[in-house]
C-alpha positions in Angstrom: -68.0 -63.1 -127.3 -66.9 -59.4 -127.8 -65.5 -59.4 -131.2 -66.6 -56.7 -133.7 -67.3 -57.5 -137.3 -66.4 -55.7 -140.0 -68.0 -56.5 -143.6 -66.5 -54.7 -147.3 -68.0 -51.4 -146.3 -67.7 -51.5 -142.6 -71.5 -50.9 -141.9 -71.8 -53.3 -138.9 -70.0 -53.3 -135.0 -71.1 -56.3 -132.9 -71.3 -55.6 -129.5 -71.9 -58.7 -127.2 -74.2 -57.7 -124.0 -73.1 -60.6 -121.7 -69.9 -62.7 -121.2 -67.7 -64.8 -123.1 -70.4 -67.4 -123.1 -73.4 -66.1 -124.5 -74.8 -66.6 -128.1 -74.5 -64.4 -131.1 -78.0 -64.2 -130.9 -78.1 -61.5 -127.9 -75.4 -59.5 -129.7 -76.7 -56.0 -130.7 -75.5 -54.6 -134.0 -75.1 -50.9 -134.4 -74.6 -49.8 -137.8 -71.2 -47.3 -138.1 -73.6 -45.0 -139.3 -75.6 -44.4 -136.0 -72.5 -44.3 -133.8 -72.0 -41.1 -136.6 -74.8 -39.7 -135.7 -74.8 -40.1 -132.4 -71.3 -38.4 -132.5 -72.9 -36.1 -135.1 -75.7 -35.0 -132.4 -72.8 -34.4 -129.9 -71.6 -32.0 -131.8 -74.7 -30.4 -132.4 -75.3 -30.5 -128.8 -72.0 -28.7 -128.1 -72.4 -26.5 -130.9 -76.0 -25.3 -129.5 -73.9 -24.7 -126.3 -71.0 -23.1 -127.8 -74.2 -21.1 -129.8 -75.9 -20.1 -126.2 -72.8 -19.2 -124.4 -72.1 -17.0 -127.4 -75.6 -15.3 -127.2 -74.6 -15.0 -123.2 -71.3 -13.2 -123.3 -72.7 -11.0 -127.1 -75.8 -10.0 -124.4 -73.6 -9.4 -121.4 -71.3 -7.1 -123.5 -73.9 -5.4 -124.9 -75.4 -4.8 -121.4 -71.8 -3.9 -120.2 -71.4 -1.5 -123.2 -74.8 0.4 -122.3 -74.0 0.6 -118.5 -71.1 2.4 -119.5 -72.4 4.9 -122.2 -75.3 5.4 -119.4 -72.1 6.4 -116.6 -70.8 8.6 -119.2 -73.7 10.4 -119.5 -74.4 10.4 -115.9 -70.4 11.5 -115.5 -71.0 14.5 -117.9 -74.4 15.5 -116.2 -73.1 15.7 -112.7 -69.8 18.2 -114.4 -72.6 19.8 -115.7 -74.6 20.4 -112.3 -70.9 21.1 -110.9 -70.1 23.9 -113.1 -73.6 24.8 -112.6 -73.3 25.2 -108.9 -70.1 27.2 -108.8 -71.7 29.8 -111.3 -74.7 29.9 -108.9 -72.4 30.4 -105.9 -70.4 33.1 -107.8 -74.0 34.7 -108.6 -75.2 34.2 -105.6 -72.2 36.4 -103.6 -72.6 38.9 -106.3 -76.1 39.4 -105.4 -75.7 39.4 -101.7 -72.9 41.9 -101.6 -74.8 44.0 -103.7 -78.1 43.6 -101.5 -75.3 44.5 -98.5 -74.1 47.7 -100.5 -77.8 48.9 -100.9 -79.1 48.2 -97.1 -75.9 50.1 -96.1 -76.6 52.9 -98.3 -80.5 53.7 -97.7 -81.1 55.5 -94.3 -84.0 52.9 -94.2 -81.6 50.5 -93.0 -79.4 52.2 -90.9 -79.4 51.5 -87.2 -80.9 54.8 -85.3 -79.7 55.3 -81.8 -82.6 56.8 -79.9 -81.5 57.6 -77.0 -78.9 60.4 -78.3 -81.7 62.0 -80.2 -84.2 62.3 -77.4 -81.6 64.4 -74.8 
């Protein structure tokens, strides 16, 4: 017996449980308005999903947007250090060619060959 009835508002769906065979009396009604809100709850359901996989990818961008300001500033640090370097290097050859210039200037430095003055 799997016929559905319909009254003037359309509140009740008969659903028979068993075959042809069986009595109204072990038909389940459902009102139309709990197959609505079960429907409804669906779509909560899958909103609250859409809603979390929205919170996912807004958290994941975020974290992706920080990473990159964070390589930015770990881009610009190591020019930084670069630049840094090179102008140490540059000092650094100033320095030693200056240090060169003195040692070969003082007589404190200079090699002495003691043999030539002791004959």
């Amino acid at each position: 017996m799997d016929t559905e009835v319909d009254g003037e508002d359309g509140t009740f769906t008969n659903i028979s449980l068993a075959d042809d065979t069986v009595d109204s009396e072990f038909a389940v009604l459902y009102t139309k308005q709990e197959n609505k809100l079960s429907i409804m709850n669906c779509d909560i359901d899958g909103d609250m999903e859409n809603q979390v996989e929205m919170e996912e990818k807004t958290r994941l961008i975020n974290q992706v947007l920080e990473l990159q300001h964070t390589l930015e500033d770990l881009s610009a640090r190591v020019d930084a250090v670069k630049e840094e370097n090179l102008k140490l290097k540059s000092e650094n050859q100033v320095l030693g060619q200056y240090i060169e210039n003195l040692m070969s200037a003082s007589s404190v430095f200079q090699t002495t060959d003691t043999k030539s003055k002791r004959k």
